[in-house]
N, C-alpha and C positions, 0 to 999 in steps of 0.2 A: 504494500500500500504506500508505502513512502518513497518509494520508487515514482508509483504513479503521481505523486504531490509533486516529486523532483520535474520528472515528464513535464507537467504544467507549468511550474516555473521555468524551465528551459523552454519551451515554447513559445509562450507566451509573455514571459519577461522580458525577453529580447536583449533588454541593457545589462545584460551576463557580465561579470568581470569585466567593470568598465577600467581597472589597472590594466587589463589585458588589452585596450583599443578594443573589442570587439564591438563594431558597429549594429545598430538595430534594424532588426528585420524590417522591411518596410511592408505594414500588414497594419489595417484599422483597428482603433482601438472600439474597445465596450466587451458584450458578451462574448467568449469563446466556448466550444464545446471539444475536447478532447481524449480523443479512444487509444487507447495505448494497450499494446500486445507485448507481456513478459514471458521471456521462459530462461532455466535454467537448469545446468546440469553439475553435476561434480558434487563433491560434502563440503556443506558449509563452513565454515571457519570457527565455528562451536563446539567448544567441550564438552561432551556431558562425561560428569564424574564415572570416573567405572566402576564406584562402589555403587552409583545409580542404578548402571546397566546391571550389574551383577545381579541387585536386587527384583529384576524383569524377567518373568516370564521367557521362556523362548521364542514363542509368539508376537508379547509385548516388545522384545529387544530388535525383532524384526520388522515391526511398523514403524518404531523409532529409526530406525536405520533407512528404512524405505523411504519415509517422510525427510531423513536428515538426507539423503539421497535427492530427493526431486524428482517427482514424477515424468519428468522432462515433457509434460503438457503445460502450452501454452495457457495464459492465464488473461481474460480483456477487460479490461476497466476505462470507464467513460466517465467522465469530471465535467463540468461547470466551471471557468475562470473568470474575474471580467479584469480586464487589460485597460489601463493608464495608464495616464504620459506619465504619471509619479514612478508606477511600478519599472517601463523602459524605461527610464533613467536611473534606476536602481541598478546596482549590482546586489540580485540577492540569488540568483540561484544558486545551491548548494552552501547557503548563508556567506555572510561578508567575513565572518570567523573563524575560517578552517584553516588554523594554522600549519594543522598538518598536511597540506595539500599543496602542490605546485599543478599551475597551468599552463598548460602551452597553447597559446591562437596558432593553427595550422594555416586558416583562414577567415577570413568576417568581409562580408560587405553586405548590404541593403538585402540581397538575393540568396544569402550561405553564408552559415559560419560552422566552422569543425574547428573540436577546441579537443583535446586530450591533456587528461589528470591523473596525476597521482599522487596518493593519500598512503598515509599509515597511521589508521587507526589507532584510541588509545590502550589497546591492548596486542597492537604490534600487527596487527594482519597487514598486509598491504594489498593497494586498492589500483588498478588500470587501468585504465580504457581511452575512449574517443567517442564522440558526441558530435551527431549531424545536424544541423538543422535547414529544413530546405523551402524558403518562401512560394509557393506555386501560382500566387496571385494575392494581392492583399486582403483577403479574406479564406486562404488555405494554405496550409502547412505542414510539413510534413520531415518525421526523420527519423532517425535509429542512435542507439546507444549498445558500445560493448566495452563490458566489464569484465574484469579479473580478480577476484579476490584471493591472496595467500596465504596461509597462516600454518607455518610448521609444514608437516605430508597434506594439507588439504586445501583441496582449490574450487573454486566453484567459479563456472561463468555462466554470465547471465549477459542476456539479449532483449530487448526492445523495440521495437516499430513504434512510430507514432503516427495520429493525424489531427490538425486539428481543423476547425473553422470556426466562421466568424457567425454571429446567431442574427447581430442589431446592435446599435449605439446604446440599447437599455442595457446595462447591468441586473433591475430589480436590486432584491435579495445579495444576490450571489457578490461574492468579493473576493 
């Protein structure tokens, strides 16, 4: 789920790491609607104690494993954002706070920006990837994200599509 919150603020934020130059998408602002497709595969970067697992079932230690595993099916969540000139001019995607993280602009302009990050976590996993984002008319957008996560023997990568559009200049509700 916070993935899918990241999604939204990447898309729709546009003013991404504005230490980074990266330029804003040139897309209307107000309501967006955004569908985003996760999957991933590998074990997650979680420990569970093995005085845990000991205490499991055969059964039990094998849905935990299966779960910690990743069904490698795709997962689709659809969000609600509304977009201002306060928000593009922010840099808040992935918060303005993550010390632990370096970014790279690959590229930015009005049309596309691919930015690649990496993070180390405070309990040491480390974090990869690259981030697309692709304006397709200023009221659709579209892009993908891959991730690497490492921690010790275990790795998981995870994958996203996104899309989003434009609804109307009404926000409502939604913020």
């Amino acid at each position: 789920m916070r993935t899918s919150v990241l999604m939204v603020v990447l898309i729709l934020g546009c003013g991404l790491w504005a230490e980074d130059a990266i330029k804003p998408l040139d897309v209307k602002l107000g309501l967006w609607e955004t569908t985003s497709t996760f999957q991933s595969s590998g074990m997650p970067p979680v420990n569970i104690p093995e005085d845990a697992l000991a205490r499991m079932t055969p059964e039990q230690r094998a849905k935990v494993e299966q779960m910690m595993k990743g069904s490698g099916s795709p997962r689709t969540n659809t969000v609600k954002s509304c977009m201002t000139r306060e928000k593009m001019n922010r840099a808040e995607a992935f918060g303005t706070d993550r010390k632990n993280c370096t970014r790279s602009v690959v590229s930015s302009s009005g049309n596309k920006t691919e930015v690649r990050m990496e993070c180390t976590t405070d309990d040491g996993a480390k974090v990869n990837g690259i981030v697309r984002v692709e304006r397709i008319s200023s009221d659709s957008v579209k892009g993908s994200m891959q991730m690497t996560t490492t921690s010790g023997d275990r790795t998981m990568n995870m994958n996203s599509t996104f899309t989003s559009k434009y609804l109307g200049p009404d926000c409502g509700d939604v913020k």
